[in-house]
C-alpha positions in Angstrom: 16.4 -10.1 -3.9 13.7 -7.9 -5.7 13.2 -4.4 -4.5 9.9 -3.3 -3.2 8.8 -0.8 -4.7 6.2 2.0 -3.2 4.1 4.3 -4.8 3.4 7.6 -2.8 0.2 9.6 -4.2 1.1 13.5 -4.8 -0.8 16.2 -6.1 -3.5 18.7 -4.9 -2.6 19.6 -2.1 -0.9 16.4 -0.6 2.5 18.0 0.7 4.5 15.5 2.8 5.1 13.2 -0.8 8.3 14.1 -0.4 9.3 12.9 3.1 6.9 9.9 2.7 8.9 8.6 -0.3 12.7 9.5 1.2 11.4 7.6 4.7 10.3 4.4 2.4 13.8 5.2 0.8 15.6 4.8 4.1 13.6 1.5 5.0 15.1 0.4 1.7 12.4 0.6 -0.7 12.4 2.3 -4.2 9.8 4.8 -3.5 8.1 6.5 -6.4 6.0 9.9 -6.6 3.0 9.6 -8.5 0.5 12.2 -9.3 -3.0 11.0 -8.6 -4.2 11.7 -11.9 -1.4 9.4 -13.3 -3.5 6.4 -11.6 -6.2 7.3 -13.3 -5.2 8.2 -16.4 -3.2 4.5 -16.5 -0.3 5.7 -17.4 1.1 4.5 -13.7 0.1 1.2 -13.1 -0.7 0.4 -9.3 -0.1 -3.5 -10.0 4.0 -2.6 -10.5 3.9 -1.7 -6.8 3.7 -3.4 -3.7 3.1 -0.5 -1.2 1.1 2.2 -1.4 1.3 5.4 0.6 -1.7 8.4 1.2 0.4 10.7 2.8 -0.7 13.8 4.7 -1.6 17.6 3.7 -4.7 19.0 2.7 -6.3 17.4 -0.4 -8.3 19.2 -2.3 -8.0 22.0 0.7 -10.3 19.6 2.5 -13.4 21.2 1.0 -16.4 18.8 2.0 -14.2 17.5 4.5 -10.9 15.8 5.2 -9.8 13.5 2.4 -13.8 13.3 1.2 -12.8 14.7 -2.4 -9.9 12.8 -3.0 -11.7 9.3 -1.6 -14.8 10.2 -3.8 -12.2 10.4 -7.3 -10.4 7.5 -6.3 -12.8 5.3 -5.5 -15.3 6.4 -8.8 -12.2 6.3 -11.0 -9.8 3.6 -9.9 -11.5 1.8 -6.8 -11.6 -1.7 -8.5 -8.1 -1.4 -8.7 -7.7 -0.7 -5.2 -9.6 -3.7 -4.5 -7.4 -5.9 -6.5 -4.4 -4.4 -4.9 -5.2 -5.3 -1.6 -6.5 -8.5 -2.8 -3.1 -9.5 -4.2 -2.0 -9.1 -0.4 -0.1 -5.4 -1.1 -0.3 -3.1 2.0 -1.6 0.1 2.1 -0.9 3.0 4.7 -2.8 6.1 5.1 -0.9 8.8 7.0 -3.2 12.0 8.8 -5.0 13.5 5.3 -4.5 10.0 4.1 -5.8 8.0 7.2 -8.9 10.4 6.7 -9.1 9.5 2.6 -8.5 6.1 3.4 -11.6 5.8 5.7 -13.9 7.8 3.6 -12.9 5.2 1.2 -14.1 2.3 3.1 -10.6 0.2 3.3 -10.9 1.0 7.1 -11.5 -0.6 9.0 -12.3 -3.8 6.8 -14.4 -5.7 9.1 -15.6 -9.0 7.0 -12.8 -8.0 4.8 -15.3 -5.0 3.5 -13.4 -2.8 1.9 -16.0 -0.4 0.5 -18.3 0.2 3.3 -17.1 3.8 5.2 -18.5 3.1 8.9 -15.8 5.3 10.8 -15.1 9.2 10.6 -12.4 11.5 11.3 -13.7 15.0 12.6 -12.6 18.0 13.9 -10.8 18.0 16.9 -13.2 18.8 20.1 -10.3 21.6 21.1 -11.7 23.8 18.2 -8.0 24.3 16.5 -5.1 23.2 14.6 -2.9 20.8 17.0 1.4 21.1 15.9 2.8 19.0 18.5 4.5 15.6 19.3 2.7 12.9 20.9 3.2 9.9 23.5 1.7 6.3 21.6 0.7 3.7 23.0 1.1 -0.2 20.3 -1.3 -3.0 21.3 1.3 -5.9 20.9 -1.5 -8.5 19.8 -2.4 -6.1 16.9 -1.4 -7.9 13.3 -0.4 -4.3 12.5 2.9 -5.0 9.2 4.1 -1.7 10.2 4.4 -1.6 14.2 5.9 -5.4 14.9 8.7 -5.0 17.5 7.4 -1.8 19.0 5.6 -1.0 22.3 5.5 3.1 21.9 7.0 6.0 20.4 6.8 9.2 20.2 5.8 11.1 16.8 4.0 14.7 15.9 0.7 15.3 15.2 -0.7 18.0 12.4 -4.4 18.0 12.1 -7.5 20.2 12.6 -10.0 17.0 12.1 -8.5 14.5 13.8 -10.9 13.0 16.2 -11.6 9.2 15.7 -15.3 8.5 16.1 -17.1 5.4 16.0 -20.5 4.2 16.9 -20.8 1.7 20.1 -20.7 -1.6 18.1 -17.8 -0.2 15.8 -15.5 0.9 18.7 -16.0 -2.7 20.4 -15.5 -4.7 17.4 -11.9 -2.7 16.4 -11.3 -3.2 20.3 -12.5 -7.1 20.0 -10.3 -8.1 17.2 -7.6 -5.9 17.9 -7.5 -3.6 15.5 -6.5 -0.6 17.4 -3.3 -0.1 16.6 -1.9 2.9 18.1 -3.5 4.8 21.2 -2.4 8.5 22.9 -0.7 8.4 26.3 0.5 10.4 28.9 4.5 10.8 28.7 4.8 8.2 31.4 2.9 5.4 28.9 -0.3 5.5 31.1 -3.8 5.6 28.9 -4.5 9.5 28.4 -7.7 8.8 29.1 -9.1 11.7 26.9 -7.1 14.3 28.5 -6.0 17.2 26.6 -3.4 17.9 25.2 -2.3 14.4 25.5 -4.9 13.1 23.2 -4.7 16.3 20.9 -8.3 15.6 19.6 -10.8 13.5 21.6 -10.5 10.6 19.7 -12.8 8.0 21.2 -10.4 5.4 22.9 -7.8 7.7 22.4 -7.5 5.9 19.2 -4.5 7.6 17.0 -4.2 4.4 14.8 -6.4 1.3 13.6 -5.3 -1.4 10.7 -7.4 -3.7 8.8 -8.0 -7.4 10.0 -5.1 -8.7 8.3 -2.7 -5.8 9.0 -1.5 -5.1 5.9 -4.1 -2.1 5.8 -3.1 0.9 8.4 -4.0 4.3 9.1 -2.5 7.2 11.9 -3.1 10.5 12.5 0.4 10.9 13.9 3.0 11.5 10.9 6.0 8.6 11.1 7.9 9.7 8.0 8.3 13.3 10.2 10.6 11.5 12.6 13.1 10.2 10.0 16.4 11.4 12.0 17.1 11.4 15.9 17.4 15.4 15.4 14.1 15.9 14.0 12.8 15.2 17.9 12.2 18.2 19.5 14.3 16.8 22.5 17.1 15.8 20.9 19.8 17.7 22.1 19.6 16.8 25.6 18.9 13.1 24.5 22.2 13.5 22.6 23.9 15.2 25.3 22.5 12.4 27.7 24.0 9.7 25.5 27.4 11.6 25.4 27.4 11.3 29.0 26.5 7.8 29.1 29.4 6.8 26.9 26.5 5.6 24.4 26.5 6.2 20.6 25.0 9.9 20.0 22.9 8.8 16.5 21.1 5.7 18.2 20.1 4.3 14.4 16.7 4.3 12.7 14.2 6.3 14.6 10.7 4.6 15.6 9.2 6.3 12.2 11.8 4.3 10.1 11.6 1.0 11.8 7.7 1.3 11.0 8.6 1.7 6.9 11.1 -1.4 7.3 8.6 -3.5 9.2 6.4 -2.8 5.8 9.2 -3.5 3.6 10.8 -6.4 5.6 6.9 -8.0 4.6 8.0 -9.0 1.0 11.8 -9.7 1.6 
């Protein structure tokens, strides 16, 4: 069986490269680091890949905006050969910094199969600060979201200042229509949160935390799966260890929810 292979962009600022690529390693990919400039120079190829990752940080120190500097050099240097990749069925995922370059770049949301137009926006979160904490999601199981089949919710941590999904009316209903709201926040007990702070950390519009393209090979969150790569990296896991010890049960319960998202994606082309 061929590998998959991923390519994870470094560089300038992106600094979760190295968690993106050893969570892809875990789903059983052969994940590569690759410095932006190497896709533009050509001496990486993006067609010897069938995944590619925009992982979180701060690119470019978010100067004009989150992910707008590092969208702008992508798409004026390479974006033909995004287009191609995604034509050739690849799947691309765009993780907090890269949800936000991968909307400034127009692959998001993709209605009509558009993938140039940007008609979203990610903006600072309406509580005026940095948000560090772990969230309650929500999965809309019609979504054809690669990355979330088999799931119903989870919970994974948030680390954003600009956040806040926005929309106009007739954007918002058509992601709603066709079901491309993939992930939404929740209260703990899985009810909608409605907007409520902190619950939804950042006053997304339809407390909206996650959309993909039409074809669901295209996704973006604000909530950082390759952070939960280990039961212990929950912030509750002692007592849910302790709980399981109790319970007779086995104390490591297996890939966490952020893994089984990166073997959904590579489970795709096996």
């Amino acid at each position: 069986m061929a590998s998959v292979k991923t390519l994870v962009l470094a560089g300038y600022g992106l600094n979760c490269d190295y968690e993106t690529a050893y969570a892809f390693e875990l789903a059983g990919a052969i994940a590569h680091r690759v410095h932006i400039n190497s896709l533009i120079d050509g001496s990486v190829k993006l067609e010897d890949y069938q995944i590619m990752a925009f992982v979180g940080g701060f690119s470019w120190a978010d100067d004009h905006g989150a992910g707008v500097i590092q969208a702008v050099r992508m798409k004026t240097n390479i974006g033909d050969k995004l287009l191609e990749f995604i034509a050739r069925g690849n799947q691309i995922i765009g993780i907090c910094n890269g949800f936000q370059a991968v909307v400034n770049l127009g692959l998001l949301p993709g209605f009509d199969h558009d993938y140039q137009t940007r008609s979203l926006a990610l903006t600072y979160n309406d509580c005026g600060n940095f948000r560090n904490d772990w969230v309650t999601l929500n999965i809309n199981p019609n979504s054809a979201c690669i990355f979330t089949r088999g799931l119903d919710h989870m919970e994974l941590p948030v680390r954003h200042g600009e956040g806040k999904f926005f929309s106009d009316p007739p954007g918002l209903d058509h992601l709603i229509k066709d079901d491309q709201v993939v992930l939404r926040y929740a209260l703990p007990d899985g009810r909608p949160a409605e907007g409520r702070f902190p619950f939804n950390p950042n006053g997304s519009l339809y407390d909206i935390a996650g959309i993909c393209d039409p074809t669901g090979r295209i996704f973006g969150l604000m909530p950082h799966p390759e952070a939960y790569n280990h039961f212990t990296s929950h912030p509750d896991w002692t007592r849910r260890r302790e709980q399981s010890k109790r319970q007779n049960m086995p104390i490591d319960p297996g890939p966490t929810v952020g893994i089984r998202m990166f073997q959904n994606a590579v489970a795709y082309f096996q």
